[in-house]
C-alpha positions in Angstrom: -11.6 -48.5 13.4 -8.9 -46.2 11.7 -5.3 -46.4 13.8 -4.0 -43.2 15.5 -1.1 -42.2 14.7 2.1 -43.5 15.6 3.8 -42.3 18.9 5.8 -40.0 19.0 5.3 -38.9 15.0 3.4 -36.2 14.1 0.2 -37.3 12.2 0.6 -37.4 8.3 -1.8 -37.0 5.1 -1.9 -40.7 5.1 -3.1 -41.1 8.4 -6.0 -38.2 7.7 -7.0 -40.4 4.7 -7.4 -43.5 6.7 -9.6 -41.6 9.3 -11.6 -39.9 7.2 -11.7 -43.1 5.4 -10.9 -41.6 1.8 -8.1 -41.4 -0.9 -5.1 -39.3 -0.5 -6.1 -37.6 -3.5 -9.6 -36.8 -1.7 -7.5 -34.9 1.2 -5.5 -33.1 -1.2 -8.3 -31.5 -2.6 -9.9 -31.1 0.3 -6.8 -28.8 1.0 -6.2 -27.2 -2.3 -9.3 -28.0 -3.9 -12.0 -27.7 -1.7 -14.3 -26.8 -4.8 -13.7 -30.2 -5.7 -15.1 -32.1 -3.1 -18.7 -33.1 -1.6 -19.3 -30.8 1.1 -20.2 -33.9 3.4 -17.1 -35.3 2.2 -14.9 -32.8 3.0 -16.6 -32.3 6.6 -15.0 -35.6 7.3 -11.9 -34.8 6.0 -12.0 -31.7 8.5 -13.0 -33.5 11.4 -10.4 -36.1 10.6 -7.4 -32.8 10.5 -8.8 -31.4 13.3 -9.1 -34.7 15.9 -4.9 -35.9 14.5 -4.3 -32.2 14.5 -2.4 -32.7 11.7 -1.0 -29.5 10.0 -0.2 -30.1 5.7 3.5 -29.4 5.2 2.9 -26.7 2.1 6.3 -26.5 1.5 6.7 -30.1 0.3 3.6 -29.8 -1.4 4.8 -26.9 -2.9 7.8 -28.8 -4.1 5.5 -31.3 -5.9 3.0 -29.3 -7.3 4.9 -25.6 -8.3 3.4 -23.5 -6.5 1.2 -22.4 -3.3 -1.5 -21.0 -2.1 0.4 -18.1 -1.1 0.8 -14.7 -2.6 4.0 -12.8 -2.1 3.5 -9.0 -1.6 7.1 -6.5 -1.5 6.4 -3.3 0.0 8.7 0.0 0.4 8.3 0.4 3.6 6.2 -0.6 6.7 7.2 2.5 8.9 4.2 4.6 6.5 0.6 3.1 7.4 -0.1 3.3 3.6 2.0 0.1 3.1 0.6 -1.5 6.4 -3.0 -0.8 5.6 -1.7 -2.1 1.8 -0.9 -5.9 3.7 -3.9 -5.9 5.5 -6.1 -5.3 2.6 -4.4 -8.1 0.6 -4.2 -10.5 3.6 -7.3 -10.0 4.6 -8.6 -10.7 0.7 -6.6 -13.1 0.3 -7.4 -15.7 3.5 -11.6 -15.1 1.8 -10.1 -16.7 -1.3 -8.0 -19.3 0.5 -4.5 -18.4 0.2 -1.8 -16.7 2.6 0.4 -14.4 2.5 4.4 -13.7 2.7 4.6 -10.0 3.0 8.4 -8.4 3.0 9.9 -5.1 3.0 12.9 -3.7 0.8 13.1 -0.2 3.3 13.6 1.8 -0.1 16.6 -0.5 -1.2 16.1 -1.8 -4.8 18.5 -4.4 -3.8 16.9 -5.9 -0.7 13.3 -5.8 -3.2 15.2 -8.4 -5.3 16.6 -10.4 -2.6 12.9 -10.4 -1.6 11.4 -11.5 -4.7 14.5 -14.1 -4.9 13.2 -15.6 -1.5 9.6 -15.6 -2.4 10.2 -17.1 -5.4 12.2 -20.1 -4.2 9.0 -20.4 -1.6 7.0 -21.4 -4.9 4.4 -18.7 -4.2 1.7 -18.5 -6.9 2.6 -14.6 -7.9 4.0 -11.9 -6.3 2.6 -8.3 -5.2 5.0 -5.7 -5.9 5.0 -2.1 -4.3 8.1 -0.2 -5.4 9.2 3.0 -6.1 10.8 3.0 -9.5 10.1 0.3 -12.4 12.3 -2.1 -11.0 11.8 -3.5 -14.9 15.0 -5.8 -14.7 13.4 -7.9 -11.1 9.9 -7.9 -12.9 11.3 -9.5 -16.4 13.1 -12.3 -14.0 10.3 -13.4 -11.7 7.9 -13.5 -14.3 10.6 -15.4 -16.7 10.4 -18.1 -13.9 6.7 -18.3 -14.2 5.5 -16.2 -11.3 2.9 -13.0 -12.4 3.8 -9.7 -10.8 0.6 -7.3 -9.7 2.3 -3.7 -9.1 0.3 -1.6 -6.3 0.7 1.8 -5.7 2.7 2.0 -8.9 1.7 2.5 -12.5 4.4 0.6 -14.5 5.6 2.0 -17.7 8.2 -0.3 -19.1 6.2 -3.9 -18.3 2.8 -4.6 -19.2 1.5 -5.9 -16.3 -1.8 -5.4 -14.1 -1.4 -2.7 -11.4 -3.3 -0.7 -8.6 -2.6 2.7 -8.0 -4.1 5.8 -6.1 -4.4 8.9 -7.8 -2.0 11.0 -6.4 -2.3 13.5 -8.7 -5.6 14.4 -7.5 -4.8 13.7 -4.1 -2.1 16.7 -4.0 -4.5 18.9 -6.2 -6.7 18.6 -3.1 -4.6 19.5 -0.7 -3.1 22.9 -2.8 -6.8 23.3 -3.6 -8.1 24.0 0.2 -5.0 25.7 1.3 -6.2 28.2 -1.9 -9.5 28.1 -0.3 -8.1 28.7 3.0 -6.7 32.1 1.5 -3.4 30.8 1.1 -1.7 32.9 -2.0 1.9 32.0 -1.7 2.0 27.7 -1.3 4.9 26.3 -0.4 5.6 23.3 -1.8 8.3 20.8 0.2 9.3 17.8 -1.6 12.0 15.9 -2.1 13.1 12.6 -4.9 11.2 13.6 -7.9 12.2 10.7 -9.7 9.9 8.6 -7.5 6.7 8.9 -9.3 4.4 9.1 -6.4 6.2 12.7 -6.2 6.4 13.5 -9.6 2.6 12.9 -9.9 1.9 14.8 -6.6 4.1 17.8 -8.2 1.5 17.4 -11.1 -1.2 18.2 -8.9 -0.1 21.3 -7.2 1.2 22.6 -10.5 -2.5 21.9 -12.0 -4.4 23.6 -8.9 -2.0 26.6 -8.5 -2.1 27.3 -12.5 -6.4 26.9 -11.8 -6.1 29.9 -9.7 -4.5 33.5 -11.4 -2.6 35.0 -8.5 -1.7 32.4 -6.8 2.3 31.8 -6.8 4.3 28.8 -6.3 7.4 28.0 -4.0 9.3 24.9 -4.3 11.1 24.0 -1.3 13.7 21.1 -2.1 13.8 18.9 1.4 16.8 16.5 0.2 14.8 13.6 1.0 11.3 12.4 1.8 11.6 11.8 5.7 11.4 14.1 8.5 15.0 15.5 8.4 14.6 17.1 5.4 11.1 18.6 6.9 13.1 19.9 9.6 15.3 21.8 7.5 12.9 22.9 5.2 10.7 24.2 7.9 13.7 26.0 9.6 14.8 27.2 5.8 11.1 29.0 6.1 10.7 30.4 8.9 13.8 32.3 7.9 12.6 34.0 5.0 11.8 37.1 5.2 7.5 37.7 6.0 7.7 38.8 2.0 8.9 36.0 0.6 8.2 33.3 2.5 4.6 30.9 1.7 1.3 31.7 3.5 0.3 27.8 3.1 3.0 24.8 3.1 1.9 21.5 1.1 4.6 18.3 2.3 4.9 15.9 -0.4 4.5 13.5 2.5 3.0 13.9 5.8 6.3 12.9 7.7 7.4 16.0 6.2 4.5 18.4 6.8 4.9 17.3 10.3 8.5 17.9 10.5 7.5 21.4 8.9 4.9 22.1 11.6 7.1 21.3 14.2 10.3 23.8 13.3 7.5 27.0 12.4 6.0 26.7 15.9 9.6 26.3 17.6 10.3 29.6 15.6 7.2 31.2 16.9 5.1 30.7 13.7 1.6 29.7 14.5 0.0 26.8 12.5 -2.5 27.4 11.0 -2.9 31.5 12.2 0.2 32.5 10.3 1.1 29.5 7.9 -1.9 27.0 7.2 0.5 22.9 6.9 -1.0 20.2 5.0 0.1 17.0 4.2 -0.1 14.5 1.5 -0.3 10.5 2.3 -2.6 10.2 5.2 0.5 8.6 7.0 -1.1 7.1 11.0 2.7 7.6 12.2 2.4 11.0 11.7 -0.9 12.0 13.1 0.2 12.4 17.0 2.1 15.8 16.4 0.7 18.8 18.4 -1.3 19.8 15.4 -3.1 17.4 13.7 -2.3 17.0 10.4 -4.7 18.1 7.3 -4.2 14.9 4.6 -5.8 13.1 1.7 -6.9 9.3 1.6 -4.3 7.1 0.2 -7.1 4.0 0.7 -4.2 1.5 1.6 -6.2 -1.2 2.5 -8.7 -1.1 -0.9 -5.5 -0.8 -3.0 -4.1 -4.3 -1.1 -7.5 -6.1 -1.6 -8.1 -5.0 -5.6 -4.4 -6.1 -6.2 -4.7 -9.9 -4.5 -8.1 -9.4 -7.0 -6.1 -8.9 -10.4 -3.5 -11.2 -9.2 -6.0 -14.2 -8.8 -7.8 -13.5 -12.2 -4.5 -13.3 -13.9 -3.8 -17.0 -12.3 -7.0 -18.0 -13.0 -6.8 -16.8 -16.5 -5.8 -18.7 -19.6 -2.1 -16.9 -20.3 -2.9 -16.1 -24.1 -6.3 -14.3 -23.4 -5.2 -12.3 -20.1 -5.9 -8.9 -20.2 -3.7 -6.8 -17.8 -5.9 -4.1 -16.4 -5.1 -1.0 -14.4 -7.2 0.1 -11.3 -7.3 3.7 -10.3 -8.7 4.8 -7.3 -9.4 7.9 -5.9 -8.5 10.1 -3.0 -10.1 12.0 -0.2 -9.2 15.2 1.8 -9.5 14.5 5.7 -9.3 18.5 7.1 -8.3 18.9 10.9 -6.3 21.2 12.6 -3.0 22.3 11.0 -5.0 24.1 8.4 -8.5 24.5 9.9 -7.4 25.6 13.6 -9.4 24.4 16.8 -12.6 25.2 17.9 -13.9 23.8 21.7 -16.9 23.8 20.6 -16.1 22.1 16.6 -17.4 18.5 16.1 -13.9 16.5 14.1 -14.5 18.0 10.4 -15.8 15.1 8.4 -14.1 14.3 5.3 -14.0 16.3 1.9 -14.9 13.9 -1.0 -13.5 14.3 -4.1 -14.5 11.6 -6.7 -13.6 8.4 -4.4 -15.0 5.7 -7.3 -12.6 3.1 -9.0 -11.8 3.9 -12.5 -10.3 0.9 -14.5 -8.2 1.0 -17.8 
C-alpha cells in the first residue's frame, strides 16, 4: 500500500506518483499534458491529487520547463466594463483550454503597462494579452525578444506585426451619429477628447462618415480635455451656454462616461434629455448606465473580443514560428437605444437592440 505523506509536509509530485502508482513523468503529463495520457490512467492520477490534496507548485515548474500554462492579459483600465467583460472572455476561454490567467491593469500609464509585462514575464507565462492605448511598439519588441508572443485586443497595431482583436469602432460611432440623424437631430455635437488614442480617432471617423452621408446636417466638435467625466461636465455646461442657435440638437460622447457627464450638466441647466437635446454614448460602458437617463450606446462585445484573443494567442503557441500567420479579427458593433435619445414611455417594452452587421471579419 502506497505511504501517506509525511507529517507535517505538504504532499509532493513524488508522493502522487507512488499513490497513483505511476512515473513522475506520468503525473506531469497528467498536469500539463493531459492529451498525453490514458484516460483511465490519468483518473488515477486525479484521484491520487485529490485524496493527498496535493496542489503542483507551477512556479517551480515553470522555472524548469519556461513557461506556464498561464496567459498574461494588460488592460487600460478596469473602472470601464469593456476591459472587465474583456478578462472574463479570455479567462473564461482560457480555463476550457486549460490555462489561467494573470490579468493586470496599467490605469492609462504606459509606464505601469511595462512594469506589468516586466512582472508577467518573469512569471514565465506562455504569451501575453495586451490591451493599450497607443503602440507601445518599444514594450512589444522586448517581450517578444524574450520569447513571449504578444496578442493585442482592442487595438489594431501599426508598427508590429502581430495578431490582434479589435471592435470596429468606426462603425460603432457611425451608429450612434446615424440615429441621432434619424432622430431629427441636424446640428450633432460631438464631445471628445485624446485623439491620439485610436479608439477616438477611429470613432471621429465615424461621425465624420455619417454626418458627410447626410447634406444638411452640420458638425460641432466639442474638445472635453480628457476622456472621463470631468471633461463631460464641462463640455455639457460649455453647451448649455450657447446660445439656442448655435448650440447641437443631438450630442454624441466619444465615451459613455462622458455622454453621462453631458446629460447630467444639460438637465441641471434645465435642458431636457432627450425633448430638447437627444445624448448618446459610445462604448456601452455598465458604470455608466445608472444615471437618471439611461444611456443610448453601441456594443463594444468585451467579452467575445477576450475569448478570440486567448484564441489567436494559443494558435500562435501552438504554431511552428516560421509558418505563423498573424491574423486580425474585426468584430462588429451594435446600437442598444433607451432613454436619453428615445425618451420614456409607461407603456414602452425596453427597445431591443439595433443590429448593424455583428459578424467577425478576419484579415
Amino acid at each position: 500500500m502506497a505511504q501517506a505523506p509525511r507529517p507535517g509536509g505538504a504532499p509532493s509530485v513524488h508522493d502522487v506518483a507512488e499513490r497513483a502508482g505511476v512515473s513522475l513523468a506520468t503525473v506531469s503529463n497528467v498536469l500539463n499534458h493531459p492529451e498525453r495520457v490514458r484516460t483511465v490512467t490519468a483518473d488515477r492520477v486525479r484521484e491520487a491529487i485529490a485524496t493527498l490534496g496535493y496542489t503542483p507548485n507551477r512556479i517551480a515548474s515553470a522555472l524548469v520547463s519556461g513557461s506556464m500554462r498561464s496567459i498574461g492579459l494588460v488592460v487600460m483600465s478596469l473602472r470601464n466594463s469593456l476591459f472587465s467583460d474583456m478578462v472574463n472572455g479570455a479567462q473564461l476561454r482560457a480555463r476550457e483550454r486549460g490555462f489561467t490567467l494573470l490579468v493586470a491593469s496599467s490605469e492609462d500609464d504606459t509606464s505601469a503597462q511595462g512594469e506589468h509585462l516586466a512582472y508577467l514575464e518573469s512569471t514565465r507565462v506562455s504569451g501575453i494579452l495586451l490591451a493599450p492605448m497607443t503602440e507601445s511598439r518599444d514594450q512589444v519588441d522586448l517581450t517578444r525578444r524574450h520569447g513571449r508572443p504578444v496578442v493585442y485586443v482592442n487595438f489594431e497595431p501599426r508598427e508590429v506585426d502581430a495578431c490582434s482583436v479589435v471592435v470596429d469602432n468606426e462603425q460603432a460611432a457611425y451608429l450612434a451619429t446615424t440615429h441621432l440623424i434619424d432622430r431629427g437631430c441636424r446640428r450633432i455635437g460631438f464631445v471628445s477628447a485624446r485623439p491620439e488614442l485610436q479608439p477616438v480617432d477611429r470613432r471621429h471617423r465615424g461621425v465624420l462618415r455619417a454626418v458627410a452621408e447626410h447634406p444638411g446636417v452640420d458638425l460641432v466638435e466639442i474638445d472635453a480635455g480628457d476622456i472621463d467625466p470631468p471633461g463631460g461636465t464641462d463640455a455639457g455646461a460649455r453647451i448649455a451656454r450657447m446660445p439656442a442657435s448655435e448650440r447641437p440638437d443631438g450630442v454624441l460622447g466619444v465615451t459613455d462616461l462622458l455622454a453621462m457627464a453631458v446629460v447630467t450638466e444639460l438637465r441641471a441647466a434645465g435642458l431636457r434629455v432627450p425633448e430638447d437635446i437627444p445624448v448618446s454614448g459610445c462604448d456601452h460602458n455598465s458604470v455608466a448606465w445608472g444615471g437618471a437617463v439611461p444611456l443610448t450606446s453601441v456594443t463594444m462585445h468585451g467579452s467575445e473580443m477576450g475569448a478570440a484573443a486567448v484564441d489567436l494567442m494559443l494558435a500562435e503557441l501552438t504554431d511552428p514560428p516560421e509558418t505563423h500567420v498573424h491574423r486580425s479579427i474585426v468584430i462588429g458593433s451594435e446600437l442598444v437605444p433607451r432613454e436619453s435619445t428615445m425618451g420614456r414611455r409607461a407603456d414602452a417594452p425596453a427597445p431591443d437592440p439595433v443590429l448593424s452587421d455583428p459578424r467577425r471579419t478576419e484579415a
